[in-house]
ZAMARGU-4260 file (C-alpha; in steps of 0.2 Angstrom, whole numbers, plus 5000, padded with zeros to 4 digits):
<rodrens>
0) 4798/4861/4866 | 4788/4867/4882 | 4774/4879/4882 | 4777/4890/4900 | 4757/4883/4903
5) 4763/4867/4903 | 4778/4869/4916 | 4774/4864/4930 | 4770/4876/4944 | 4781/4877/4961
10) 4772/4867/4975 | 4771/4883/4987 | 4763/4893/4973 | 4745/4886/4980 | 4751/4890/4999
15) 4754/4906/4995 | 4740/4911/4984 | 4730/4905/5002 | 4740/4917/5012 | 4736/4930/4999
20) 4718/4927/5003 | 4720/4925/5020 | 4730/4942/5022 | 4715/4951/5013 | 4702/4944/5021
25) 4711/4946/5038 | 4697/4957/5046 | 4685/4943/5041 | 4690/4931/5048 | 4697/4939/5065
30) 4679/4946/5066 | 4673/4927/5064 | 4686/4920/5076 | 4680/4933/5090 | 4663/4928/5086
35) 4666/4910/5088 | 4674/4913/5105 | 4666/4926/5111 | 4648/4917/5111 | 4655/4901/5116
40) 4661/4909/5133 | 4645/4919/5132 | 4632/4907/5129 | 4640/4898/5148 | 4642/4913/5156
45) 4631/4909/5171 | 4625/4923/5184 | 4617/4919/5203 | 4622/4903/5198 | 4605/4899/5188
50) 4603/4913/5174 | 4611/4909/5157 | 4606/4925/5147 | 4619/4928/5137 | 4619/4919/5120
55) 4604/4926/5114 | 4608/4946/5112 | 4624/4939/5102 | 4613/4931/5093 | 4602/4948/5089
60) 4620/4958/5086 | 4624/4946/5072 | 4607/4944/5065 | 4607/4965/5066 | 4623/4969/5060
65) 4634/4954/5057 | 4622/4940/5045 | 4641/4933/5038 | 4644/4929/5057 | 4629/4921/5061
70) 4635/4905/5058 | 4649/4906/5069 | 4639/4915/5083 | 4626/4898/5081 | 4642/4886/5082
75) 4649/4893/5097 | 4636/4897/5106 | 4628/4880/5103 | 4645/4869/5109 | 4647/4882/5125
80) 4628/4877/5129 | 4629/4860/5127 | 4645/4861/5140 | 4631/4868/5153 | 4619/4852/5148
85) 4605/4846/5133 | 4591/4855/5141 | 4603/4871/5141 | 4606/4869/5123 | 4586/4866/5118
90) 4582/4880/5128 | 4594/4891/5117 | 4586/4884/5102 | 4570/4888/5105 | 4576/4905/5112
95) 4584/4908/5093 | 4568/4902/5085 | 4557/4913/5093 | 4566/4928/5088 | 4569/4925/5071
100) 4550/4922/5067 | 4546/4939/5079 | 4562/4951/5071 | 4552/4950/5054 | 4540/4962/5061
105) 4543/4982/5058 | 4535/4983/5079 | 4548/4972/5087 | 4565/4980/5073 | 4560/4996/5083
110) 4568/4989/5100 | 4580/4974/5099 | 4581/4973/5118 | 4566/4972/5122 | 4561/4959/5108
115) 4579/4947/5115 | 4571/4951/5134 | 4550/4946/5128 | 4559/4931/5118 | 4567/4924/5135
120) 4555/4927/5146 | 4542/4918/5135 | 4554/4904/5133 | 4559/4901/5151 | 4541/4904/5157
125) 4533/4890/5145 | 4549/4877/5148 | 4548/4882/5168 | 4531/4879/5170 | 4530/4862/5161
130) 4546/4857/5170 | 4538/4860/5186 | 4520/4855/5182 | 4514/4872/5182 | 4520/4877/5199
135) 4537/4886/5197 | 4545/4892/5215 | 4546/4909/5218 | 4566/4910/5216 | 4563/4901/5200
140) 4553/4915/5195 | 4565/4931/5200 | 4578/4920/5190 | 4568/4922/5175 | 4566/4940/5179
145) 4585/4944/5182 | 4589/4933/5167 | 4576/4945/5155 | 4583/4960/5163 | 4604/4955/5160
150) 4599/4950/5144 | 4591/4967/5141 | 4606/4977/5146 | 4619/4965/5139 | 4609/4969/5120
155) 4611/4988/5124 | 4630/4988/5128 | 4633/4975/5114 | 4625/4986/5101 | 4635/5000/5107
160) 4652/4992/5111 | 4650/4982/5091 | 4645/4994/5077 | 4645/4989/5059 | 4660/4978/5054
165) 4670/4993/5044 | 4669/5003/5059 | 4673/4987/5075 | 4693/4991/5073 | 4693/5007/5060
170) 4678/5019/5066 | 4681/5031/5082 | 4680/5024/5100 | 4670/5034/5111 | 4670/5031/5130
175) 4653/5025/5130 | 4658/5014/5116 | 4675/5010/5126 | 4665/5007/5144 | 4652/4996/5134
180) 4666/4986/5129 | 4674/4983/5145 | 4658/4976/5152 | 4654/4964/5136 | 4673/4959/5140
185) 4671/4958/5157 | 4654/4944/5155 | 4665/4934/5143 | 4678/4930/5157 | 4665/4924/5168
190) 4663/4908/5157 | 4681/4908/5156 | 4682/4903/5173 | 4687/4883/5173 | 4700/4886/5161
195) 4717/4885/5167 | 4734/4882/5158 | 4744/4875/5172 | 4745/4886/5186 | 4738/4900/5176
200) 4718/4904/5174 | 4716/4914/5158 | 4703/4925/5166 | 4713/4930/5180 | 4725/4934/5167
205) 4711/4945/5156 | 4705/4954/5170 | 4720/4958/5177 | 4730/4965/5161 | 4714/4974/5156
210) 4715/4982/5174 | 4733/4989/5172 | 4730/4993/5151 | 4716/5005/5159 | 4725/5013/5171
215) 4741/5017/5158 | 4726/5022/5145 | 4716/5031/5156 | 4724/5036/5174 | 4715/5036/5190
220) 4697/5038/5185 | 4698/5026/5170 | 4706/5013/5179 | 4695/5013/5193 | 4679/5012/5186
225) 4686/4998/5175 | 4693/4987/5189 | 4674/4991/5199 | 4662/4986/5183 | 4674/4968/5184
230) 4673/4968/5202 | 4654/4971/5200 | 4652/4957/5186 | 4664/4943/5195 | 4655/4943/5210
235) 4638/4942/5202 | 4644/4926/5191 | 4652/4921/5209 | 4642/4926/5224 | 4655/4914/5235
240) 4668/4925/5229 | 4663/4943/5234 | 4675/4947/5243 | 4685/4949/5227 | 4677/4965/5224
245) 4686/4974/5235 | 4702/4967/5229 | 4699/4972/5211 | 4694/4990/5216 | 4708/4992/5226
250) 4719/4988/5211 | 4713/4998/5198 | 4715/5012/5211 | 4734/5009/5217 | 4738/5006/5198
255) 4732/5021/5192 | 4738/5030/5207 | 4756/5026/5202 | 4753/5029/5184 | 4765/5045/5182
260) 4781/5032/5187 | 4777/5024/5172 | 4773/5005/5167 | 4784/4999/5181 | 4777/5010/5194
265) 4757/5002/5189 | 4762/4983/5188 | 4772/4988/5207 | 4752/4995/5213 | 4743/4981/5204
270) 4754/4966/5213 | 4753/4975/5231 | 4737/4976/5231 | 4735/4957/5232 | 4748/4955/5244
275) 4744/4969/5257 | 4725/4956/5256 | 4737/4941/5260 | 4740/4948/5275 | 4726/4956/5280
280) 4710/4941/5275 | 4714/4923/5272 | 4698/4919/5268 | 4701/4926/5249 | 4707/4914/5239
285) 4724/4922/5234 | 4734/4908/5231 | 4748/4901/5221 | 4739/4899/5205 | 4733/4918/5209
290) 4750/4926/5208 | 4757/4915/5196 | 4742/4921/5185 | 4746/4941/5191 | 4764/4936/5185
295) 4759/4931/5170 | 4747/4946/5169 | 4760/4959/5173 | 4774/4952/5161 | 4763/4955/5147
300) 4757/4972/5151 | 4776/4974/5151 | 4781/4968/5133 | 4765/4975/5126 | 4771/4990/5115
305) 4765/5006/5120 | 4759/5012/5103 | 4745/4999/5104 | 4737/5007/5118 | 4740/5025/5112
310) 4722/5023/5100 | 4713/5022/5119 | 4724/5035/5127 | 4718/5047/5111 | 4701/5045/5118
315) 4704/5051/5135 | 4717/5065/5130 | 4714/5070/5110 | 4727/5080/5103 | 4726/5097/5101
320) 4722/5104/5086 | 4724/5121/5086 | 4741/5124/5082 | 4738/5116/5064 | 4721/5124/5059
325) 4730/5140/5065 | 4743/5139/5053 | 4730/5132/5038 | 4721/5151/5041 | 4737/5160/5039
330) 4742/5154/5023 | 4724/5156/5018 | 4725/5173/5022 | 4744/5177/5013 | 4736/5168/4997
335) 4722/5179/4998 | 4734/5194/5000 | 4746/5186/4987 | 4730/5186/4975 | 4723/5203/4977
340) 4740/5209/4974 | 4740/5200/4956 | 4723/5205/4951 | 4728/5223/4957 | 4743/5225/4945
345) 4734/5214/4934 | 4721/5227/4932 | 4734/5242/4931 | 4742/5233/4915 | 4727/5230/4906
350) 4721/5249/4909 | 4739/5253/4903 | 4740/5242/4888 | 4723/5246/4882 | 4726/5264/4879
355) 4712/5278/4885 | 4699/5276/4871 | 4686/5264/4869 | 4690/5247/4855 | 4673/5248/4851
360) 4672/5266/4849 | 4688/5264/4837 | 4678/5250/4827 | 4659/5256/4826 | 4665/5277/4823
365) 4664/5280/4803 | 4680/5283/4793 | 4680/5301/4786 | 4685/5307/4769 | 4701/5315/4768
370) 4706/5323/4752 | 4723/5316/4747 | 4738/5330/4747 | 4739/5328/4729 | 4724/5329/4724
375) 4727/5345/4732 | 4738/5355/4724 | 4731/5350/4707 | 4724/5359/4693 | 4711/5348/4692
380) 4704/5348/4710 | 4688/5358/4707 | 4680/5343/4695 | 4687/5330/4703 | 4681/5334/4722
385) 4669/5349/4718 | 4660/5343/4703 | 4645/5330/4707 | 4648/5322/4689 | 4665/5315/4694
390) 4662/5307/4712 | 4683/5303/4715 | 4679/5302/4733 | 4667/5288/4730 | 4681/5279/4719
395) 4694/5281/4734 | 4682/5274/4746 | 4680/5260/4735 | 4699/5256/4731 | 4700/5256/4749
400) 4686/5242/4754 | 4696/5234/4740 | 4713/5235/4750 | 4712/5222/4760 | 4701/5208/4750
405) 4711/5192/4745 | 4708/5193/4729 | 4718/5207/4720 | 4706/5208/4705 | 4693/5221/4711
410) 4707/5233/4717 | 4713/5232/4699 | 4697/5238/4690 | 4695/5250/4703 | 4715/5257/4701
415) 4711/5256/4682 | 4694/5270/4685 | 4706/5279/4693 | 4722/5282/4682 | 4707/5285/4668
420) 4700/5300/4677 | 4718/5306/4689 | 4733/5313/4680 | 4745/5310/4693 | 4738/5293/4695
425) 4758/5286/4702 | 4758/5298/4715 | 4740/5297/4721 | 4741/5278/4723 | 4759/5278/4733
430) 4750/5289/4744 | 4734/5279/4746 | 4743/5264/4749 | 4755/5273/4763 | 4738/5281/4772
435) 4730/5261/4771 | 4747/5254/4777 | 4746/5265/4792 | 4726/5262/4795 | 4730/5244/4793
440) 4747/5245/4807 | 4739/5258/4820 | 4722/5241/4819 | 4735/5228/4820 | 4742/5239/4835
445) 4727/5241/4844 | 4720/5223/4840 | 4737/5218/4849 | 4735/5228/4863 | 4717/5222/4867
450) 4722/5204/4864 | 4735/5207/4878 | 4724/5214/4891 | 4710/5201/4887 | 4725/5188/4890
455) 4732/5195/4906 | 4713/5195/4912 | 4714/5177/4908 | 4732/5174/4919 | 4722/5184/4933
460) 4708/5173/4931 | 4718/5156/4930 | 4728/5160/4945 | 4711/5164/4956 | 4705/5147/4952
465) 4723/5138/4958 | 4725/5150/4974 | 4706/5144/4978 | 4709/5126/4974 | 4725/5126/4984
470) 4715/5136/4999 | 4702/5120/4996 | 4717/5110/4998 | 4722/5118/5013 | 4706/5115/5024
475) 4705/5097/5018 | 4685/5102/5013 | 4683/5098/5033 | 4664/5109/5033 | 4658/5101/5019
480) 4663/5086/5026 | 4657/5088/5043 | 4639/5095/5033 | 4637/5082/5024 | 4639/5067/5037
485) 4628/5076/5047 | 4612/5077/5035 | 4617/5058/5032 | 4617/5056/5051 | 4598/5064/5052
490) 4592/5052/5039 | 4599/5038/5046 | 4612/5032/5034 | 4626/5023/5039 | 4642/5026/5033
495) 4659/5029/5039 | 4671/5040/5027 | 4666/5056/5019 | 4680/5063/5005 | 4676/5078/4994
500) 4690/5077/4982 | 4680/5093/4971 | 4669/5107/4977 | 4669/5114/4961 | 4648/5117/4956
505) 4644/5108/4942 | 4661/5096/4943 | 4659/5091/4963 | 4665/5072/4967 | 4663/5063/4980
510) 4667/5048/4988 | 4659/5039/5003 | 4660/5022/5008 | 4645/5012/5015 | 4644/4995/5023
515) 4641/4980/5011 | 4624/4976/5007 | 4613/4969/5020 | 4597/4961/5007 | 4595/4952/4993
520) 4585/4965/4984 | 4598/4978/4987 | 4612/4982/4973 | 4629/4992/4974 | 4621/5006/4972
525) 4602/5007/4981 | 4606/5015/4994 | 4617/5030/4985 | 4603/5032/4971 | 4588/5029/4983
530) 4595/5038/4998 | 4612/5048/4996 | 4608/5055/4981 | 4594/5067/4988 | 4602/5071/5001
535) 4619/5077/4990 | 4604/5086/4977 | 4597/5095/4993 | 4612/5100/5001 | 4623/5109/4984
540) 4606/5112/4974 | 4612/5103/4959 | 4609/5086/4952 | 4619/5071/4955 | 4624/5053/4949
545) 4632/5038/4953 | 4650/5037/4945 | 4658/5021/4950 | 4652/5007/4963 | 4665/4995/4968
550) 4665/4984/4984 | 4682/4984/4991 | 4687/4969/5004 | 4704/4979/5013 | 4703/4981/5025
555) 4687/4974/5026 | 4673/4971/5017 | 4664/4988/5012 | 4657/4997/4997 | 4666/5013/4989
560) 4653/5024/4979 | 4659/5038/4968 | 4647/5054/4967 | 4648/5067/4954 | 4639/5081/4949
565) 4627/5076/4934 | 4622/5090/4918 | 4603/5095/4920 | 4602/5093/4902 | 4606/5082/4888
570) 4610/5089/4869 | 4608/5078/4853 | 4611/5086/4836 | 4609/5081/4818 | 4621/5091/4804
575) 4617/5092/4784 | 4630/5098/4774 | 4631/5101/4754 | 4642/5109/4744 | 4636/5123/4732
580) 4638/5126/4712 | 4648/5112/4704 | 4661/5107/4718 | 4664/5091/4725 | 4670/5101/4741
585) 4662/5111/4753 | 4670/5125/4760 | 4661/5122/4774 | 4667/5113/4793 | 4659/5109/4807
590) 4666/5103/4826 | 4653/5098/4838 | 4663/5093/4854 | 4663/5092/4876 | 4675/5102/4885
595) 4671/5093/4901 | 4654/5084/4907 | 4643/5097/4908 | 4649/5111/4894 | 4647/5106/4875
600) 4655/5117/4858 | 4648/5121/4843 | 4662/5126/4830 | 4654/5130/4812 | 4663/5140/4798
605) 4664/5145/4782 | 4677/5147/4771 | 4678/5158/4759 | 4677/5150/4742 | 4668/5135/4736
610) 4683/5124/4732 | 4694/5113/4743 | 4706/5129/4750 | 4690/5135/4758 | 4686/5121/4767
615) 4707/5119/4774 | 4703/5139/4776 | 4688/5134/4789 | 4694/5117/4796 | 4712/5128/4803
620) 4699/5141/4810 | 4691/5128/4818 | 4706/5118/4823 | 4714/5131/4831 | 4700/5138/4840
625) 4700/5120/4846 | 4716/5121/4854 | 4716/5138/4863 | 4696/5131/4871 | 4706/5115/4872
630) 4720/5129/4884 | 4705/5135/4895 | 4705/5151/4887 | 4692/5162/4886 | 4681/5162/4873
635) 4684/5181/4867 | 4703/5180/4872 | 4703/5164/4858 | 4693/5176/4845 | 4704/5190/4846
640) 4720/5178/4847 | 4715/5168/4832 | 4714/5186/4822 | 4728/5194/4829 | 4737/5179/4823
645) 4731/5174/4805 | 4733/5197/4802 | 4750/5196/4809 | 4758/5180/4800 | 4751/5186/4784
650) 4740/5172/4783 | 4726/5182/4770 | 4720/5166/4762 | 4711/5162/4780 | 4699/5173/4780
655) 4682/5163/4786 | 4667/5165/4797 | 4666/5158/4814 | 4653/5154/4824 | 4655/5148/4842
660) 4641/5142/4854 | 4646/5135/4872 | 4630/5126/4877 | 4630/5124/4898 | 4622/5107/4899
665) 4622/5109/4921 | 4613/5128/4921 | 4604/5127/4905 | 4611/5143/4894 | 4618/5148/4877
670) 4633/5158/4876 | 4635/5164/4857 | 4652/5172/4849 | 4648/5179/4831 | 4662/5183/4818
675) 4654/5186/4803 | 4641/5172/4804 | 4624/5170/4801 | 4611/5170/4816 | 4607/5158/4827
680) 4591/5152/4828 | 4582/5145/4843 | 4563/5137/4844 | 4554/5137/4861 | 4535/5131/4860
685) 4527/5143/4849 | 4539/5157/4852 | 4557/5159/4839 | 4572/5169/4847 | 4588/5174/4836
690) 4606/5179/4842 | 4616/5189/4829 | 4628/5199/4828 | 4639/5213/4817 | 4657/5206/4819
695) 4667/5203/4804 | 4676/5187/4797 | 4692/5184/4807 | 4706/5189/4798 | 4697/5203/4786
700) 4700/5219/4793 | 4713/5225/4804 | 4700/5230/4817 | 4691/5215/4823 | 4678/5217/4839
705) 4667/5201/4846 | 4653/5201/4857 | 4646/5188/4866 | 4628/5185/4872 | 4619/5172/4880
710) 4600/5165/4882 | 4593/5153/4894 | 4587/5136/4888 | 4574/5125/4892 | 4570/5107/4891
715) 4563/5105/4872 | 4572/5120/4862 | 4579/5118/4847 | 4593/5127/4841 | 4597/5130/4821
720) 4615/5137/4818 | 4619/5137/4799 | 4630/5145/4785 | 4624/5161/4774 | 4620/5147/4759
725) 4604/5143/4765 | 4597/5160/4764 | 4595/5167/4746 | 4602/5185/4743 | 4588/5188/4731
730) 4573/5186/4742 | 4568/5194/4759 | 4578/5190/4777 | 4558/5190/4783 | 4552/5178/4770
735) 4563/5164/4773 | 4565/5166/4792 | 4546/5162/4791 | 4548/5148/4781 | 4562/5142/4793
740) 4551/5145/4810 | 4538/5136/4798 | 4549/5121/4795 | 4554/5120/4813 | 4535/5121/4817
745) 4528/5109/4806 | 4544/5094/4808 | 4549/5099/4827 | 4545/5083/4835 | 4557/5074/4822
750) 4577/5070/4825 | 4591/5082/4822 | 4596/5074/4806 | 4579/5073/4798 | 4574/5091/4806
755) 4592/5100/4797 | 4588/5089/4782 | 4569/5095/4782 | 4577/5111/4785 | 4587/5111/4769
760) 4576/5104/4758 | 4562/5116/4760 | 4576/5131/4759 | 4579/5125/4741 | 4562/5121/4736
765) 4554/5137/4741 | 4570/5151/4737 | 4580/5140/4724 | 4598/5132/4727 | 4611/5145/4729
770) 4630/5143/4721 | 4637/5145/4740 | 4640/5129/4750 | 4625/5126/4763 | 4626/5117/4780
775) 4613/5117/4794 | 4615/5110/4811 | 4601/5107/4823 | 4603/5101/4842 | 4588/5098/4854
780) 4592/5100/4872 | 4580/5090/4886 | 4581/5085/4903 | 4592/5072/4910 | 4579/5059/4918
785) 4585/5049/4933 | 4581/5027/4928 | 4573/5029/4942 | 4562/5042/4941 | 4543/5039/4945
790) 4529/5035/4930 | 4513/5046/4932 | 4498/5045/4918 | 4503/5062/4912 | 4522/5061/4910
795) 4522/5051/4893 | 4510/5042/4883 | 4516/5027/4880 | 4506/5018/4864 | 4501/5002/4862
800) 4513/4997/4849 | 4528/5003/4860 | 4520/4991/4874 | 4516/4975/4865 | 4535/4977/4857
</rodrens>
């Protein structure tokens, strides 16, 4: 039996896993190749047939901005210098030595073309004065001067023709950048000049498709100034041959003359030119091997597609964009009209469905007495409403808190007072039990009708958040975009893609992709922490972190940083939880959990009961308040749901407190939701701060109302959020907050678990252990320190223990 690693692979799997290689380092190496050939023709480029100063500013270029190249740059340069003779080659050496020992110094960084020009003229100088015993001849002497000067200007127009590698065939050509080019071009051909394949020179051949590529890129201008900077160039490299500047200039200017009859109407002004010069001087040297290489020349520009040239025609003619961002600020405009429509209506059916009066109003506004109708036409009226020994009001109010408890037992004893005292007890309870049935129906009713407006506010709010990220979508976040690179332009930052996929505060990504790393000392991500990252905190006023660093090699080699917002503050929190009177369960439950990076919840409720239905009684509250937060619904639209829900199913065995706190970890503040729960409690330095609130349980009354409010946090709070079983009923609210802020005071600088366990034990040492279930939770919010963050002498004290460890 075979195993399928024991089969024997195919013998072009290898090959192929090659090409694979090949194909995704294909910049790579066609950046190498055009380094190998580029400074081979460069380093025996020679001008007024005695200067040679062109190897070493290739050689700054790749020690600058290509170090993967350099090696190739050394091997070209060195075989084309060697072609010229030893002493060439030597003289090159030392020129490269010179340099990199000078380079290292911040001085000569500052300008790379004067430091290639110093480092030839020192060179040349030394070598020219020992080869000619200290008496170099005047012409000697200007040659070294025109070689410094060429070599000077050849640095500047190859640092601007060759940027950084992700930027050589991706980044945007400029017609700087593009005229740059054309000159570097143009000095390579001059050491091309001795090769000849047949009949045909492949310089001619360069300079000649170069000419007629300009003039359909370009036109007129374009090609002319192209065909004159080769003119220019030729005749310096060949002073016999001057008269071949006229012939170059006159054919960039026929061929972009004829440029609007197309490809065949420039080849037709590029081929007469040189043979209206036939006929006019025989002293050029047009001969066969001339036309055969314009031939050559013009047959190519003919097969060479058109879509390779249109990148250089975008340069001189950009497209226009006006048509597009015209149409992007219409539908930004119907969107915004489409949206204030909405919350228009939105806004009229709230109004409608949440009737004229006040909720609150309804809530907080005391029930009065009314005397029952048959208590009314009784005999007995005057003692039973009159008569201050026999309080029946008192007893109906009673039977009417009772009503609506779970438990059935108090209404009982309360109905029993009643038939003792009432002789038409039948007919006084049907008609209680008919004026708490509608009570309970007109709160349902208005409980529904609330919940419906607060949901429709949440729809309205929902669909401004989608219009606006669709209107994000629409303008491509081209200003932010455009902001950001240029701050990163101002400090000097190379880079060369910008995307802001979210503009959102406090959930903002970003990706930008930066050259590889250039030093040893550098990582994936110095340069974003050290120099990004300040300038993103600066620019949106919020902090900032590294989310993912990756180098990517396609299409060539670069590094792809994520940035995203980062919270101001971190939250740790301990929970203590025990179970009151002789249960194994507590009735209470607790869900500490993030909604997203930057905002945390705090669920705690209490079930009522002691036993294992109250705790399923608080973990469904909590559950289910889960899920609608889970929705992106509001935190009050969730309250009132929840209610509306467990009234309206019936579900009266659910009745529970709820506490809810949404802690902003990005701005630093506390928003509190109270529904019959205990207070939260929150320690700053010496001062203590409480949130409570009034609301009842959810579920218990037909009426519920919730408020919210909020409190800004700093680093070092502490926050206490508990059940009503740590406080005693029989003693003081005063006395044992005092004992909590004093607990809180005393073990502040401990953990959340031992500070909620300190918490809990002092509780029951001091006011005795009460029969309800008891849970405390305590978090501690602190600032979020970047690793990289400066130590100062007063920022921590760091012992000696913690040292020597």
């Amino acid at each position: 039996m075979k195993l399928i690693g024991n089969v024997e692979r195919p013998i072009f799997q290898p090959i192929r896993m090659y090409m694979e290689v090949v194909a995704r380092r294909k910049v790579e190496i066609l950046v190498s190749v055009l380094f190998l050939f580029g400074s081979f023709f460069l380093s025996q480029a020679v001008l007024f047939d005695a200067a040679v100063p062109f190897f070493l500013p290739v050689w700054a270029l790749a020690r600058a901005r290509f170090r993967k190249q350099q090696m190739w740059v050394f091997i070209g340069g060195m075989i084309g210098s060697a072609f010229l003779g030893l002493g060439q080659a030597v003289i090159h050496l030392l020129m490269i030595g010179i340099f990199n020992a000078v380079i290292k110094y911040p001085f000569t960084r500052k300008s790379i073309p004067l430091t290639v020009a110093g480092c030839i003229i020192v060179v040349q100088v030394v070598w020219q004065f020992i080869m000619f015993a200290g008496q170099p001849p005047v012409n000697v002497q200007l040659y070294i001067g025109f070689e410094a000067a060429l070599a000077l200007f050849m640095t500047f127009f190859l640092f601007v023709a060759f940027p950084a590698l992700d930027r050589i065939f991706f980044g945007t050509w400029t017609p700087e950048r593009l005229g740059a080019a054309c000159i570097v071009g143009a000095m390579a051909t001059t050491g091309m000049s001795g090769i000849m394949i047949g009949h045909v020179s492949v310089a001619g051949t360069l300079i000649h498709l170069t000419i007629l590529v300009a003039a359909l890129a370009g036109g007129l201008p374009f090609s002319t100034t192209v065909a004159m900077i080769i003119a220019a160039i030729i005749g310096i490299a060949e002073l016999s041959f001057t008269g071949m500047m006229a012939v170059y200039g006159m054919t960039g200017f026929f061929a972009g003359a004829l440029r609007r009859f197309g490809k065949v109407g420039i080849a037709t002004g590029g081929l007469a030119v040189s043979a209206f010069f036939l006929l006019y001087d025989l002293t050029l040297p047009l001969d066969t091997s001339h036309f055969t290489t314009l031939g050559v020349a013009t047959v190519l520009f003919l097969l060479l597609p058109r879509k390779r040239i249109e990148p250089i025609q975008r340069i001189f003619f950009p497209e226009n964009q006006e048509v597009s961002e015209g149409r992007q600020k219409w539908l930004a405009d119907r969107l915004d009209e489409q949206l204030s429509d909405f919350q228009q209506f939105s806004q009229f059916m709230s109004k409608l469905v949440s009737g004229k009066s006040s909720f609150k109003e309804d809530v907080d506004a005391p029930l009065l007495q009314v005397v029952p109708t048959v208590c009314q036409s009784c005999f007995r009226y005057s003692k039973c409403w009159e008569s201050t020994d026999d309080d029946m009001g008192g007893l109906l109010q009673e039977w009417e808190a009772s009503y609506t408890m779970t438990k059935k037992a108090s209404r009982h004893r309360v109905e029993e007072k009643i038939k003792y005292k009432c002789i038409r007890f039948t007919g006084l309870i049907t008609e209680l039990e008919e004026q708490a049935t509608n009570r309970l129906l007109t709160g349902q009713l208005q409980h529904g009708r609330k919940m419906l407006a607060l949901q429709l506010r949440d729809m309205s709010t929902h669909l401004d958040k989608i219009m606006n990220e669709i209107k994000e979508d629409l303008t491509v976040y081209k200003p932010a975009e455009e902001e950001l690179a240029k701050r990163l332009q101002e400090k000097e930052i190379e880079y060369f893609q910008i995307d802001v996929l979210s503009g959102e505060r406090g959930a903002r990504r970003i990706v930008c992709c930066i050259p590889e790393r250039r030093s040893d000392f550098e990582t994936d991500t110095t340069v974003a922490e050290r120099l990004i990252l300040p300038v993103l905190e600066e620019m949106y006023d919020e902090p900032f972190q590294v989310d993912k660093s990756s180098v990517k090699q396609d299409p060539f080699p670069h590094i792809q940083l994520t940035l995203c917002s980062a919270v101001r503050f971190s939250l740790d929190y301990g929970i203590v939880a025990t179970a009151g009177g002789e249960s194994f369960h507590a009735g209470d439950a607790y869900e500490v959990f993030p909604i997203h990076d930057g905002l945390t919840a705090v669920l705690l409720s209490d079930g009522m009961g002691q036993d294992i239905n109250a705790y399923h009684e608080s973990r469904k509250v909590i559950r289910l308040m889960r899920e609608c937060l889970d929705r992106k619904m509001d935190p009050e639209t969730a309250m009132h749901t929840l209610h509306y829900m467990m009234s309206l199913n019936g579900l009266d065995d659910m009745y529970a407190t709820l506490d809810l706190a949404l802690i902003d970890l990005q701005d630093g503040r506390l928003w509190s939701w109270k529904a019959g729960s205990m207070s939260t409690y929150i320690k700053r330095g010496d001062d203590f701060l409480r949130l409570d609130s009034k609301s009842v349980p959810v579920g218990f009354l037909p009426s519920f109302s919730v408020e919210s409010k909020n409190e800004e946090l700093k680093s070092g709070d502490i926050i206490v959020m508990m059940t009503d079983g740590i406080f005693n009923g029989d003693v003081s609210l005063e006395k044992q907050e005092k004992a909590l802020y004093g607990t809180l005071e005393k073990f502040g600088n401990f953990d959340c678990d031992k500070i909620a366990d300190r918490i809990m034990t002092e509780m029951e040492r001091r006011f005795g252990v009460a029969a309800d279930d008891r849970t405390v939770l305590v978090m501690k919010v602190d600032h979020v320190l970047s690793k990289w963050s400066s130590f100062t002498p007063y920022s921590q004290i760091t012992s000696r223990e913690n040292v020597l460890g």
